[in-house]
Backbone bond lengths (Angstrom), bond angles and torsions (degrees), N, CA, C in turn:
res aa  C-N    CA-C-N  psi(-1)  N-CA   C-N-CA  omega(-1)  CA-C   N-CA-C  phi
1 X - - - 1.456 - - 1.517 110.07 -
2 X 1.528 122.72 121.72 1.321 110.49 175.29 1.549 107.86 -79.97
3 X 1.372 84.01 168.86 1.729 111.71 -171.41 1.290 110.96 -96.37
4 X 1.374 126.50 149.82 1.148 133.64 -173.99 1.460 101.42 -66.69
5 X 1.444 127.68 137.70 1.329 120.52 178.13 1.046 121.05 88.89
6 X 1.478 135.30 -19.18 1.297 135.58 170.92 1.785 107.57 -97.10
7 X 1.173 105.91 162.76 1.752 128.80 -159.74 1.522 101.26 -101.81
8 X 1.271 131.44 -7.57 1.216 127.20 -155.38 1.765 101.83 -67.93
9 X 1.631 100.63 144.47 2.108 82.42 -168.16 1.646 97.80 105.08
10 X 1.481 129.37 -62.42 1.068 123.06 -143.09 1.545 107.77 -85.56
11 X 1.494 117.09 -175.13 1.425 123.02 159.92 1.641 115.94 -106.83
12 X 1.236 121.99 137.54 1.309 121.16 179.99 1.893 93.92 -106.78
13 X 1.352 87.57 147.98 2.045 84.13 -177.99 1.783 90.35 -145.49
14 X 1.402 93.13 124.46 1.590 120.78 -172.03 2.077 95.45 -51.30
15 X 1.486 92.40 139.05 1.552 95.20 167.30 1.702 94.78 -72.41
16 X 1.561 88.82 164.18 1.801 98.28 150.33 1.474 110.69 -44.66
17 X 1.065 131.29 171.27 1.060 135.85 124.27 2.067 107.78 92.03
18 X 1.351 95.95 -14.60 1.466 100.81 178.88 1.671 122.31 -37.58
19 X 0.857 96.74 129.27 1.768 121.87 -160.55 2.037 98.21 -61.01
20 X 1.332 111.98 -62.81 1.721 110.10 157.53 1.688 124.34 -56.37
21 X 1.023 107.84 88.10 1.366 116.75 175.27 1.694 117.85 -47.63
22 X 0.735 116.43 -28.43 1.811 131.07 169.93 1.702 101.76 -78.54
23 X 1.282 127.30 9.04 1.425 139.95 115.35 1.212 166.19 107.69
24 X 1.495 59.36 167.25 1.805 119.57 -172.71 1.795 101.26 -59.76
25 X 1.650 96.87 104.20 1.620 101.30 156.65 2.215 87.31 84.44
26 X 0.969 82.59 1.82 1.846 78.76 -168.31 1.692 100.19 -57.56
27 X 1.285 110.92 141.96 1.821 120.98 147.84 1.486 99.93 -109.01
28 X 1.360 110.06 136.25 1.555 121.84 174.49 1.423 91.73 -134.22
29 X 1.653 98.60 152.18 1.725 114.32 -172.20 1.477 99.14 -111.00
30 X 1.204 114.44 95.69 2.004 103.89 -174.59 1.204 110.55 -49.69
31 X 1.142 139.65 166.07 1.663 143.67 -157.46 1.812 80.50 -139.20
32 X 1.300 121.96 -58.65 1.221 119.41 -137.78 1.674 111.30 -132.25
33 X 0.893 166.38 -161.44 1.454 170.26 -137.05 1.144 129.68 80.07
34 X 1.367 104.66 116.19 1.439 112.68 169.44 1.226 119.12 -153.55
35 X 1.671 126.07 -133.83 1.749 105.59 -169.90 1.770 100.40 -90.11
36 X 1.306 119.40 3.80 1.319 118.71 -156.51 1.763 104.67 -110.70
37 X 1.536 114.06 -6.53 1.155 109.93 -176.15 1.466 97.46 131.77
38 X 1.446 93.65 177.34 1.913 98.96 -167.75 1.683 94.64 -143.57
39 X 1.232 108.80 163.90 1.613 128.55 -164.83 1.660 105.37 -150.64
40 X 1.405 123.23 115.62 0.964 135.48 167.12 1.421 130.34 -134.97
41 X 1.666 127.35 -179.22 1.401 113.59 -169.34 1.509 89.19 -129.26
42 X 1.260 121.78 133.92 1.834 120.76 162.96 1.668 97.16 -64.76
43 X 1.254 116.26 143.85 1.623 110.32 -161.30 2.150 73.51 -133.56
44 X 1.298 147.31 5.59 1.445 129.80 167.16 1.215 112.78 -106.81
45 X 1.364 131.57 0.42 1.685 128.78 177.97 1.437 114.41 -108.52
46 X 1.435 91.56 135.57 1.874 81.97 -170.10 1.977 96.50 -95.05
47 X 1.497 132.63 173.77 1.427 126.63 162.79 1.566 90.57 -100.61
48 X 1.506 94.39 154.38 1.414 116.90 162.11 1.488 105.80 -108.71
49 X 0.937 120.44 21.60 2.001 101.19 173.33 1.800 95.15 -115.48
50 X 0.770 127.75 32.32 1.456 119.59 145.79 0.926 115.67 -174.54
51 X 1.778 147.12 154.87 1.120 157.02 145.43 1.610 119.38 -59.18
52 X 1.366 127.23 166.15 1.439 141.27 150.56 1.471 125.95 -23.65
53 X 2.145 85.03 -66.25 1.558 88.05 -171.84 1.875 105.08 -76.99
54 X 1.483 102.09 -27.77 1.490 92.91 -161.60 2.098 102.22 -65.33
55 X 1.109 104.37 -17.05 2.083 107.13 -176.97 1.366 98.35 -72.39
56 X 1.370 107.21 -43.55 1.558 115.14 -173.04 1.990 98.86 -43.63
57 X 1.761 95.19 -70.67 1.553 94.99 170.46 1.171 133.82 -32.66
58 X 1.666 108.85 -55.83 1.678 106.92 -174.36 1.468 100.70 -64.60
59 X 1.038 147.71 -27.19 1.497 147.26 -157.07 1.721 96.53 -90.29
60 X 1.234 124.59 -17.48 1.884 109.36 -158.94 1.253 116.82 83.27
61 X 1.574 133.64 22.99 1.280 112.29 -171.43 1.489 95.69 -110.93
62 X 0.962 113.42 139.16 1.645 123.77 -174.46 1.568 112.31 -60.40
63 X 0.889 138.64 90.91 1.563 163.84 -155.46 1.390 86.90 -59.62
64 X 1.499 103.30 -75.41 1.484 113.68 -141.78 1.709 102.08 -72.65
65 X 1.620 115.89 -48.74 1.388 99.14 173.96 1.717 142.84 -54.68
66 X 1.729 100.77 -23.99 1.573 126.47 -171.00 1.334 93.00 -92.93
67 X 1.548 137.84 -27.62 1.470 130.54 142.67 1.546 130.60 -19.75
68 X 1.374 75.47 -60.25 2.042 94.19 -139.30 1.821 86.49 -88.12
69 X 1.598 120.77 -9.10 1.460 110.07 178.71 1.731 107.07 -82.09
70 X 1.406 95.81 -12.56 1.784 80.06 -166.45 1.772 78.35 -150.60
71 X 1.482 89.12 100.90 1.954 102.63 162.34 1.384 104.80 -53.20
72 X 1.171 131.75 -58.48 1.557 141.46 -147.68 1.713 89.40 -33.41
73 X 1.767 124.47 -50.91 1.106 130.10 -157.44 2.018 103.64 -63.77
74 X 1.280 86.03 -37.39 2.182 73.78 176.88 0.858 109.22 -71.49
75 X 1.467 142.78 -46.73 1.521 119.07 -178.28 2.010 113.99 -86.37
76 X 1.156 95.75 37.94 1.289 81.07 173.09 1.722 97.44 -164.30
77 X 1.113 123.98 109.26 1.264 109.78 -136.56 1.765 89.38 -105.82
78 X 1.269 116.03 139.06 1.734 118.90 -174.96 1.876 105.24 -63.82
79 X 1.132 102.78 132.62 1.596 104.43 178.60 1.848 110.51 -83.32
80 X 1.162 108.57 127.65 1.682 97.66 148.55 1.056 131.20 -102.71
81 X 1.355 117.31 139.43 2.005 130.74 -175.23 1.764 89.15 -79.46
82 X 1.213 88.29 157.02 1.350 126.63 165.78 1.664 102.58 -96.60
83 X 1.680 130.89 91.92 1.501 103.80 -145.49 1.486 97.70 -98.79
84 X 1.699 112.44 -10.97 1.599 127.96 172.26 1.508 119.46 149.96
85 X 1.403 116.15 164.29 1.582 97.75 178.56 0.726 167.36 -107.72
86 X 1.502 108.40 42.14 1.336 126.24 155.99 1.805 117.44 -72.29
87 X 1.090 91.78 154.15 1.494 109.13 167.74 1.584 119.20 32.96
88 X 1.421 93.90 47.58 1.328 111.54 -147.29 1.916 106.22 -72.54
89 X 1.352 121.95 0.85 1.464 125.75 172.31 1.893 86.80 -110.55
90 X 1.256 122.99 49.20 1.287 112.42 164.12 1.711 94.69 -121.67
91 X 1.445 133.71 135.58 1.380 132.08 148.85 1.529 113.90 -81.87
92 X 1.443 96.45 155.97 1.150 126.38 -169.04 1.728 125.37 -154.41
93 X 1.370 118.63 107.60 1.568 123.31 -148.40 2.001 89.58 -97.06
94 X 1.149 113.88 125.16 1.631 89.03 154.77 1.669 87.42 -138.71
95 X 1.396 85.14 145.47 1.616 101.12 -150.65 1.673 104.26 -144.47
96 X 1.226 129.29 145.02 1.403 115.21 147.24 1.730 144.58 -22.39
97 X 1.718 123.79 132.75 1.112 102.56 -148.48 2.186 105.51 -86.19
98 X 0.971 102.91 24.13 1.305 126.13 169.36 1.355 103.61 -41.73
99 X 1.248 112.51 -68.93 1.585 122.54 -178.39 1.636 115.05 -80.29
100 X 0.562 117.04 137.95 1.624 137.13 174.26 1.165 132.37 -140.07
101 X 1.595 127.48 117.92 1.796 133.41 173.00 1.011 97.08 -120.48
102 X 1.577 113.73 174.51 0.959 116.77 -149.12 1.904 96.60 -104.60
103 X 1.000 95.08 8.41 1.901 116.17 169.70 1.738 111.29 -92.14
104 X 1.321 105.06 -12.48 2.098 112.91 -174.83 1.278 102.57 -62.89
105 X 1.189 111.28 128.48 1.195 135.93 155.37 1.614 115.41 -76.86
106 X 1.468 126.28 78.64 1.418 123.23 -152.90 2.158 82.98 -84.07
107 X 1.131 104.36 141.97 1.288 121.56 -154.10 1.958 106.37 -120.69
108 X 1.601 114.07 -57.03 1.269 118.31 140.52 1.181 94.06 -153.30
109 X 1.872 87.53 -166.50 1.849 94.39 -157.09 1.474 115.99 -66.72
110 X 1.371 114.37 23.67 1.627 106.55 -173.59 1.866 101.29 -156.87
111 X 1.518 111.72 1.24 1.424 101.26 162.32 1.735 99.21 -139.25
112 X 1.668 110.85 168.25 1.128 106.91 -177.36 1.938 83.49 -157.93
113 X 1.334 103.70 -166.57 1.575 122.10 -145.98 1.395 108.44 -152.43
114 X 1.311 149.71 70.66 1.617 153.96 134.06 1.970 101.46 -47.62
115 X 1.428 71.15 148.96 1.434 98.83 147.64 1.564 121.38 174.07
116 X 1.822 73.25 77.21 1.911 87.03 163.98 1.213 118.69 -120.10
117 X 1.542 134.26 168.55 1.367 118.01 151.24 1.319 131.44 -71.25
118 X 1.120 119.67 32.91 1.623 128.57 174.67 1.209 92.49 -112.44
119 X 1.190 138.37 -60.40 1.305 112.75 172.02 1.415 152.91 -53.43
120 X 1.679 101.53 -15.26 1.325 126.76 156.49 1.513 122.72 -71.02
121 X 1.263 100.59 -50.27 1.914 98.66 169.94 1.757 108.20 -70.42
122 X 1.075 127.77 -8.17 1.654 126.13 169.26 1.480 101.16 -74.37
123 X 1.288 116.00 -61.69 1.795 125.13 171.93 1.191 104.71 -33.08
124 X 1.437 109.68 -64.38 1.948 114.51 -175.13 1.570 105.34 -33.06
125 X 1.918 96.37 -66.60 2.003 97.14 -174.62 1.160 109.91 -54.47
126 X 1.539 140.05 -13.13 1.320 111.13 -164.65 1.369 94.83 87.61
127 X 1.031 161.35 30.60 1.856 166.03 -143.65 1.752 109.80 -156.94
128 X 1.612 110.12 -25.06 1.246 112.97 -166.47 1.864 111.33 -62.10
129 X 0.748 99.57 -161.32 2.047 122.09 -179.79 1.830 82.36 -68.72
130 X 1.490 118.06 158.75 1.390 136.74 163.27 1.217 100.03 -41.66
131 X 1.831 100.56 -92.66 1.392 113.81 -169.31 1.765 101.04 -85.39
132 X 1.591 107.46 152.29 1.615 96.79 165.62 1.705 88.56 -138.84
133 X 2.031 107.67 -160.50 1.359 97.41 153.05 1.383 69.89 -166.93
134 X 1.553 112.85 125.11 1.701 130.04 172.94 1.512 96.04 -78.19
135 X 1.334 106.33 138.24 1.923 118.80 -164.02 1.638 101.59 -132.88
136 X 1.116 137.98 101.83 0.825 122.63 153.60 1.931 131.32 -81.84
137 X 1.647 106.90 119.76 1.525 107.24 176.44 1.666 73.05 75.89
138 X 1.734 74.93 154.10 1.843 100.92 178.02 1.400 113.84 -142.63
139 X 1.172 133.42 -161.93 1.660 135.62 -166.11 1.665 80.08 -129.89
140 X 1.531 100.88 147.51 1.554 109.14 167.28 1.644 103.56 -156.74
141 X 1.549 118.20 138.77 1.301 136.11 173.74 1.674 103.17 -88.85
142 X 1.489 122.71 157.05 0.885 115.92 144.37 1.427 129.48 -104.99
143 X 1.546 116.64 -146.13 1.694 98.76 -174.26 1.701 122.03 -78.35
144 X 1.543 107.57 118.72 1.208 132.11 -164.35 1.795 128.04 49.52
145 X 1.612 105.06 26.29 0.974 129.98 149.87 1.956 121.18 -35.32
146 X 1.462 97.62 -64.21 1.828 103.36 -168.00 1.493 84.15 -79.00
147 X 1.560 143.95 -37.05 1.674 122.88 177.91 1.303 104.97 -50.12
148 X 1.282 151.66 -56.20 1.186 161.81 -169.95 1.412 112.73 -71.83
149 X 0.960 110.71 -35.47 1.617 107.02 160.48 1.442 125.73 -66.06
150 X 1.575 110.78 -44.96 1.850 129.09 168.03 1.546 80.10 -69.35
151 X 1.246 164.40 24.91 1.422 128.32 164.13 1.975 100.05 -115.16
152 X 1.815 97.63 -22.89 0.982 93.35 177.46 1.556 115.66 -72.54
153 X 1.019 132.66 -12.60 1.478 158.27 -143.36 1.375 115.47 47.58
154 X 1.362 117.11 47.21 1.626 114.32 163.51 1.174 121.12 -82.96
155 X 1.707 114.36 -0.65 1.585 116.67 163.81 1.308 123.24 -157.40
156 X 1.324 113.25 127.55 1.241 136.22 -172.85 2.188 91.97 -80.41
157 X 1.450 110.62 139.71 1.539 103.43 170.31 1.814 100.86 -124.43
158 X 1.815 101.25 171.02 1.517 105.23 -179.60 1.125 90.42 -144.96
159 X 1.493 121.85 163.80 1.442 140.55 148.39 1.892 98.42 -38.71
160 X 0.905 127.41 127.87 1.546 127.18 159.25 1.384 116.74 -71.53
161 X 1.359 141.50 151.45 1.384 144.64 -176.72 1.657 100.54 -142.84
162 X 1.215 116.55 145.52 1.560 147.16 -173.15 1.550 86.38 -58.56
163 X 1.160 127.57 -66.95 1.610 122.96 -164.99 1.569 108.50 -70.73
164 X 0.963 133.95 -48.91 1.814 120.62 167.20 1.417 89.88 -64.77
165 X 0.951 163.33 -24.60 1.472 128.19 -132.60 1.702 89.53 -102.94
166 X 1.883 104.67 -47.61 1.558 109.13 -172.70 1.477 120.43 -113.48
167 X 1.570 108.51 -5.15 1.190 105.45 -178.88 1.725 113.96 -137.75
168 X 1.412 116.16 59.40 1.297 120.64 171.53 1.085 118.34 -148.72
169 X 1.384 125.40 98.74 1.583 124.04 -177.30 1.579 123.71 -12.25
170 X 1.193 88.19 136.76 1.615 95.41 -171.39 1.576 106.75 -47.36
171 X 1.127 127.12 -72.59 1.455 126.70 -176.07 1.366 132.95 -34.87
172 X 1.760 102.83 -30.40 1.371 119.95 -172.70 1.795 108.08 -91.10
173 X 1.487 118.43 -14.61 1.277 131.50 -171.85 1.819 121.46 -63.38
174 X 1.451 93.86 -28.56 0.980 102.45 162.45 2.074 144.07 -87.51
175 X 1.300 83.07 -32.92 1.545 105.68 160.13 1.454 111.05 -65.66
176 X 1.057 129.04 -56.52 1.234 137.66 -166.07 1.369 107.45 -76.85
177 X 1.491 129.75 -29.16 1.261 102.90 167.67 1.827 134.17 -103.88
178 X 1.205 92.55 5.50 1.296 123.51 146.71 1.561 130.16 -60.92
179 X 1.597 112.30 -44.21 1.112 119.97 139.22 1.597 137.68 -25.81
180 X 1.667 76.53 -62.38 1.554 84.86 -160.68 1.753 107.47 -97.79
181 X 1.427 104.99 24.75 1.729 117.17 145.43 1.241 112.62 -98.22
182 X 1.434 126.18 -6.36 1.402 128.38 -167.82 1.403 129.85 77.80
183 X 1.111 103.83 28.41 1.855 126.03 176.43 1.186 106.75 -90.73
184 X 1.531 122.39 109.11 1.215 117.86 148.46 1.254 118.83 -58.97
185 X 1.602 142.47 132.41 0.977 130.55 -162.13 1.779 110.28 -108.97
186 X 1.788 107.30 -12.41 1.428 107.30 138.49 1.773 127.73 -46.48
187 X 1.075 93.19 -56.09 1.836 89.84 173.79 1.356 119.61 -51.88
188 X 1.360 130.84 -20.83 1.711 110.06 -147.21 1.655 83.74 -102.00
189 X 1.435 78.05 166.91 1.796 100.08 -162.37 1.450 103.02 -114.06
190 X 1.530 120.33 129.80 1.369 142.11 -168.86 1.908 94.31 -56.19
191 X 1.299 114.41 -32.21 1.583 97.71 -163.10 1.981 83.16 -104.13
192 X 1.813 80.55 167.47 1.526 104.64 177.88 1.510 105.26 -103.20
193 X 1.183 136.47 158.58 1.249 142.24 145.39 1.521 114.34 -163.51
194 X 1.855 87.17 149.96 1.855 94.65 168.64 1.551 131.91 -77.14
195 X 1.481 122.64 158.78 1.232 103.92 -170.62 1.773 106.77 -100.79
C-alpha cells in the first residue's frame, strides 16, 4: 500500500537545467519509495553497450531457438533502456502486470517489476508480459534524498500512464509528459530558485 507522500507508481521528469547530466531531460518511473529511499528506472534513454540478442548470450539463453519461435522479434528488434547508474550490469524488466512470478514486484494494478532471467527468456519466445521495457542499472535515492531533490526543484512528478510509460518513443516521452502536466517546456527556466 503506498504511503501518503511517497511517488512510488509515479513519473519523475528532469527539470531543465538539472545539475547531473546523466539526467538530462530524463523521465524515470519510481518502482519504489518509502522512508528509506526510492528506486527507479529512466524509461527515455536507450544503452548502447549491448544489444538484446548479445544479453540473451551473456545470460545462456538460447538465442537462436527463442528467435526462430517468434519472427515478430527480427524485424523488430527489443530496445534496451539505460534504466540509471547504479548497478548498471544489473537487469531490470518493468513490464505490464499481465505477467507475474513469484519474484514480481506488483507495483500498481497495471505495472509491476522482475528481474530475473526467466523473464527474459519468456520475452525471447514471444511468452513475456504485453508491454515490457528491458532496463539496464537503475537510479536510486537514499533516505529522503529524492524529497530534497523535488524541494530543490530538479523534479517535477505525474501520475504515470501505460501509453507514455510503454508506448511512446523515447524522445517524445519526455515532452509529452510534461505536456501532459501542462508545462510549456518553452517557458521553464534553466535556473532553480526558492520563493
Amino acid at each position: 500500500m503506498k504511503k501518503q507522500g511517497y511517488l512510488e507508481g509515479q513519473l519523475l521528469l528532469a527539470m531543465p537545467g538539472m545539475a547531473d547530466p546523466r539526467f538530462d531531460h530524463s523521465v524515470i518511473y519510481v518502482c519504489s519509495h518509502n522512508e528509506e529511499g526510492a528506486m527507479g528506472l529512466i524509461i527515455n534513454k536507450r544503452t548502447t553497450s549491448i544489444d538484446f540478442p548479445s544479453l540473451l548470450d551473456q545470460l545462456d539463453i538460447d538465442v537462436e531457438s527463442s528467435f526462430s519461435s517468434n519472427e515478430a522479434h527480427l524485424s523488430d528488434p527489443i530496445l534496451l533502456h539505460a534504466g540509471g547508474p547504479v548497478e548498471i550490469g544489473r537487469g531490470f524488466i518493468l513490464h505490464s502486470a499481465d505477467y507475474v512470478q513469484d519474484s514480481t514486484m506488483i507495483i500498481s494494478e497495471t505495472i509491476a517489476l522482475t528481474a530475473t532471467v526467466d523473464i527474459l527468456s519468456a520475452i525471447a519466445r514471444g511468452e513475456g508480459p504485453q508491454d515490457y521495457i528491458v532496463a539496464l542499472g537503475y537510479s536510486g535515492w537514499g533516505a529522503g534524498q529524492l524529497e530534497q531533490e523535488l524541494q530543490q526543484n530538479s523534479w517535477l512528478n505525474i501520475e504515470a500512464d501505460e501509453e507514455l510509460v510503454f508506448r511512446t518513443d523515447l524522445e517524445l516521452k519526455w515532452p509529452r509528459a510534461m505536456a501532459k502536466l501542462g508545462v510549456d517546456v518553452s517557458l521553464l527556466s534553466m535556473d532553480s530558485g526558492h520563493a
